[in-house]
Each structure stands twice: as structure tokens, then as C-alpha cells.
N, C-alpha and C positions, 0 to 999 in steps of 0.2 A: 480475859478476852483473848481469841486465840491468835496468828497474824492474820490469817485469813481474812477474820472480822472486822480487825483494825485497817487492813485495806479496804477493804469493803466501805466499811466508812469515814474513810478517807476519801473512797471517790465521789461516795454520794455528797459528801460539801463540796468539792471540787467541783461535781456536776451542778451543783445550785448556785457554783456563785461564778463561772464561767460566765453562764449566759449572760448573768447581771451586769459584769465589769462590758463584759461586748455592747450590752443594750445602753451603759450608762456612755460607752466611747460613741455609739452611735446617736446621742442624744445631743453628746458635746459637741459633735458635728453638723449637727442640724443646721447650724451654721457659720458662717466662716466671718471671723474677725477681720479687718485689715487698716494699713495705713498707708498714708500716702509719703512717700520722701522726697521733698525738698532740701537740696542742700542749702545748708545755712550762709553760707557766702554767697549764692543765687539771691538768696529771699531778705538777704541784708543788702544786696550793694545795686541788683537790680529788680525791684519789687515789683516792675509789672509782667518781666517774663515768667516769676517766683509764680504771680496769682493764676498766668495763663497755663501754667503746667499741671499747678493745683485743679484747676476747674478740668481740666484733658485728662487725670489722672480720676478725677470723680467721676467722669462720664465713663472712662474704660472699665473701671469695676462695675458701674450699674450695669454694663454693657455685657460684660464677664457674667456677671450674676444670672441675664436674660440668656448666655447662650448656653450655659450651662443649667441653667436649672437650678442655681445654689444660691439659698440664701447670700448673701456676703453685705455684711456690716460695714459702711467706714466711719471710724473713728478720726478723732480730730489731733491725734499726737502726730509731730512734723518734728523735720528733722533728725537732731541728735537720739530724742527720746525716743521718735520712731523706730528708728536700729535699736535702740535698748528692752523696748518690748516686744519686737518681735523676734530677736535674740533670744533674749527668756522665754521663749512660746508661750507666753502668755498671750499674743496677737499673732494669729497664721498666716496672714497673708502683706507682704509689702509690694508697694508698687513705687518704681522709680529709680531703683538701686542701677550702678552702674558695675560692670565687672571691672574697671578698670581701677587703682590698677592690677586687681586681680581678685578674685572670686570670694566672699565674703564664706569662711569655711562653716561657719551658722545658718546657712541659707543654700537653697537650693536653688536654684536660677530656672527658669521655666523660658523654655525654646519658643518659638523665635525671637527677638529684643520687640518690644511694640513700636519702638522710639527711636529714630537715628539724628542724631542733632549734627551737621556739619559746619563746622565754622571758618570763614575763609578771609582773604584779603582782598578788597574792592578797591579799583580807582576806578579814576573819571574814563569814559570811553574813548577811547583814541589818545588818550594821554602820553607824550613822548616823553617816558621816563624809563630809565634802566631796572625797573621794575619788572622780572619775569617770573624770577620764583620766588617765594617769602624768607627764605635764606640772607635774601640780596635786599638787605633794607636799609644799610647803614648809611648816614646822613639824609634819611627819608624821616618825614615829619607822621608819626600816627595818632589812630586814633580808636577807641573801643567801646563798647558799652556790655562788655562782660566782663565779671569778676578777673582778674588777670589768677588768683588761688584755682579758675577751674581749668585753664590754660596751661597747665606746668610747664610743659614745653617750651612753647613760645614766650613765658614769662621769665623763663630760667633763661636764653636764647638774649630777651631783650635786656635783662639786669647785664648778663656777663659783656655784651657789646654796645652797650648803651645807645640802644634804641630810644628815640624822645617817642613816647607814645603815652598820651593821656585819655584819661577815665572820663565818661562823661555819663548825665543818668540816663538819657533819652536816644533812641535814634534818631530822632528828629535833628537833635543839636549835632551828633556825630556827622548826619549826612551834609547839615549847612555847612561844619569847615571844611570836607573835602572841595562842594561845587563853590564855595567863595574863597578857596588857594589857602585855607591855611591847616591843611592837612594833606599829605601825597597821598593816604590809604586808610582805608575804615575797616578792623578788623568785628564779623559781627555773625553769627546766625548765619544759612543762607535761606533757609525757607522763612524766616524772619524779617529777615530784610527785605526779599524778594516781595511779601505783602505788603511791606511800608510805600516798598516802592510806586508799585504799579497804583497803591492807594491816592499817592501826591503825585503820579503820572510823570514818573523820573525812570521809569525803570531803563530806557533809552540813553540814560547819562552815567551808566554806571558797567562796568565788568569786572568778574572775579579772575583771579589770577589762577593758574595752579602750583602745586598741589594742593588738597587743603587742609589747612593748616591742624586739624584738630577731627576725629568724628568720635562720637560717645552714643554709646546703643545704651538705650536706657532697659531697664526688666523688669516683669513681675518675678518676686521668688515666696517660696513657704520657707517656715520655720524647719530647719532641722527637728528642732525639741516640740513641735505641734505634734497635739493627738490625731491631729486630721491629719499630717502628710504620711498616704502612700501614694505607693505607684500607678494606684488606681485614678485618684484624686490627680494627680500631676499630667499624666497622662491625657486628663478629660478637661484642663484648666491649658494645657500645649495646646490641644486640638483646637479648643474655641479661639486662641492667640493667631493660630495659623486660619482660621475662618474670620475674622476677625480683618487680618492683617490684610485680605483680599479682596 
């Protein structure tokens, strides 16, 4: 056979199996895998913020799904496991990741964060205490109903100065020890708390300090190692985030 020929038919299998590898990638995309991530210290130490993020995280992908036009599956892996398969692109799509404290180099983060969570310091309103910034809390009594592992700051802040500041499961309970004096400050959420409040008709009993003390943009990102991410897909998954976020 001469070379000519041997190219020759070289490309004719080249040209039959091009298409197929393309048709079987566009098959695999038909639709989009995803999970949801909750951090494990959220979903251990406060289980009904854990459920509410969960249930807000399954509504944004069916929501993703309708403005996009895309299939998108969710699967029920949480947590640890959820980074681990969508790591492996075995799962394309996670929702929840935070970049903090810095960019998960397996994943691609998709613009803009859907989620900003601020967390702040509350006292009582009009309270005469030298309470201005959170800095300033040493011999002040606290109080939280967040994980202190999703806090570093302020946990790191409260270990090295010995801030008395306890855990509790509830807002509920957090908010009784501030208005019955046995707590100066409630560190919590503020769109979180802000519901609880105006829910038990407090919200008139309470003010945040500044600055605040913590904020976390939560994200949807794809798999680096996904057959489904390009720039096409990422692109049209940003666009519905920013339609979406409006």
C-alpha cells in the first residue's frame, strides 16, 4: 500500500469516528448531573439552617434548569462526598461552594455568587454598653447559633482573648438570653435573624453593630474534569445566575 493510501485511510476512520466521539459527548450532556453542598459542620451543629439551604439550593437548580433549558439532575450526595464527585467529574454541576478561603482549583466558579450570607453582632436596642465594633468585646457575655469552625475569624479572635461566648441550637434560645440579660450580644445570620424576628414581633428590640463580622458568597461551579464544561455551557449557566439574581 502506497503512503498516499495509508492516509487516505487513515482519514476515512478519522472521519467515522470524529462524529461519533462528538455525538456520544453530546449525548452525555443531554444532561447535567449535580449536587448540593452543605458544609458538614453547618448540617451537624445547626440542622435547621443545614435543611433551609438544602431545600434553597434544590429550588435554584430546578430554577437553573427552567432558564436554561437544561436538563439538570440533582443527586442526593452532600457534603464531603459532594466535593469528591464532582471533583472527579463524575457530577458536573455543584451548588453551594464557597471561594473562601480560596478557589477550589477543580472547579470553576460561575459569576455572580447566588448567595451572600452576612453574619453580624446584635444587642438589645438602645443598650448602654461599650459595644461599638466587634473587636471590642472583651468582658462581654455572647452568644451564637453558628458553627464557630464556619467563623474562623471571629473563633480564632474569641479562643486567643477569651471571649465567654456559647453555642446554642436555636434562635429562639439565643434571642431569650440577650432580652432576659444573660447575654450582651447574639452573634447570627442577618437575613436569618431578621425573619425570626419580625416573625415573634422583636425586631424593635434588637440592633446590629458594625462592621460585619463575617460575609460568605456562596456559588454554583462545574467540574473542571466534566465532559459538559465549556465556555459555551458556563457562559449560558452565568447568564441565567445574573437573570436569576434580578
Amino acid at each position: 500500500m502506497s503512503w498516499r493510501l495509508v492516509f487516505c485511510a487513515a482519514g476515512l476512520a478519522l472521519s467515522s469516528t470524529v462524529p461519533q466521539v462528538v455525538y456520544a459527548q453530546q449525548q452525555a450532556c443531554a444532561a447535567l448531573v449535580a449536587v448540593s453542598y452543605i458544609d458538614p459542620a453547618l448540617a451537624g451543629e445547626a440542622p435547621a439552617e443545614g435543611k433551609q439551604l438544602e431545600h434553597f439550593n434544590a429550588e435554584l437548580i430546578q430554577a437553573l434548569g427552567q432558564a436554561t433549558q437544561l436538563a439538570i439532575k440533582l443527586e442526593s450526595s452532600q457534603g464531603r462526598k459532594a466535593l469528591a464527585e464532582v471533583r472527579s467529574g463524575r457530577v458536573d454541576l455543584i451548588i453551594g461552594v464557597s471561594s473562601a478561603p480560596e478557589h477550589d482549583a477543580q472547579l470553576d466558579y460561575l459569576e455572580p455568587a447566588y448567595l451572600q450570607k452576612n453574619y453580624r453582632l446584635w444587642r438589645r436596642a438602645g443598650e448602654q454598653l461599650s459595644l461599638k465594633r466587634w473587636p471590642e468585646l472583651s468582658g462581654l457575655r455572647g452568644v451564637q447559633v453558628v458553627p464557630t469552625t464556619e467563623l474562623t475569624d471571629f473563633a480564632v479572635q474569641a479562643e486567643l482573648l477569651n471571649w465567654p461566648v456559647r453555642t446554642v441550637q436555636t434562635l429562639d434560645a439565643a434571642v431569650d438570653k440577650v432580652i432576659d440579660g444573660r447575654a450582651d450580644y447574639l452573634l447570627a445570620e442577618q437575613q436569618e435573624l431578621l425573619e425570626h424576628l419580625e416573625q415573634h414581633s422583636l425586631a424593635q428590640d434588637f440592633e446590629f453593630i458594625e462592621p460585619v463580622v463575617e460575609s460568605q458568597e456562596l456559588y454554583v461551579a462545574l467540574a473542571k474534569d466534566s465532559v459538559c464544561n465549556t465556555a459555551a455551557l458556563r457562559s449560558r449557566l452565568s447568564k441565567a445566575l445574573v437573570e436569576l439574581s434580578q
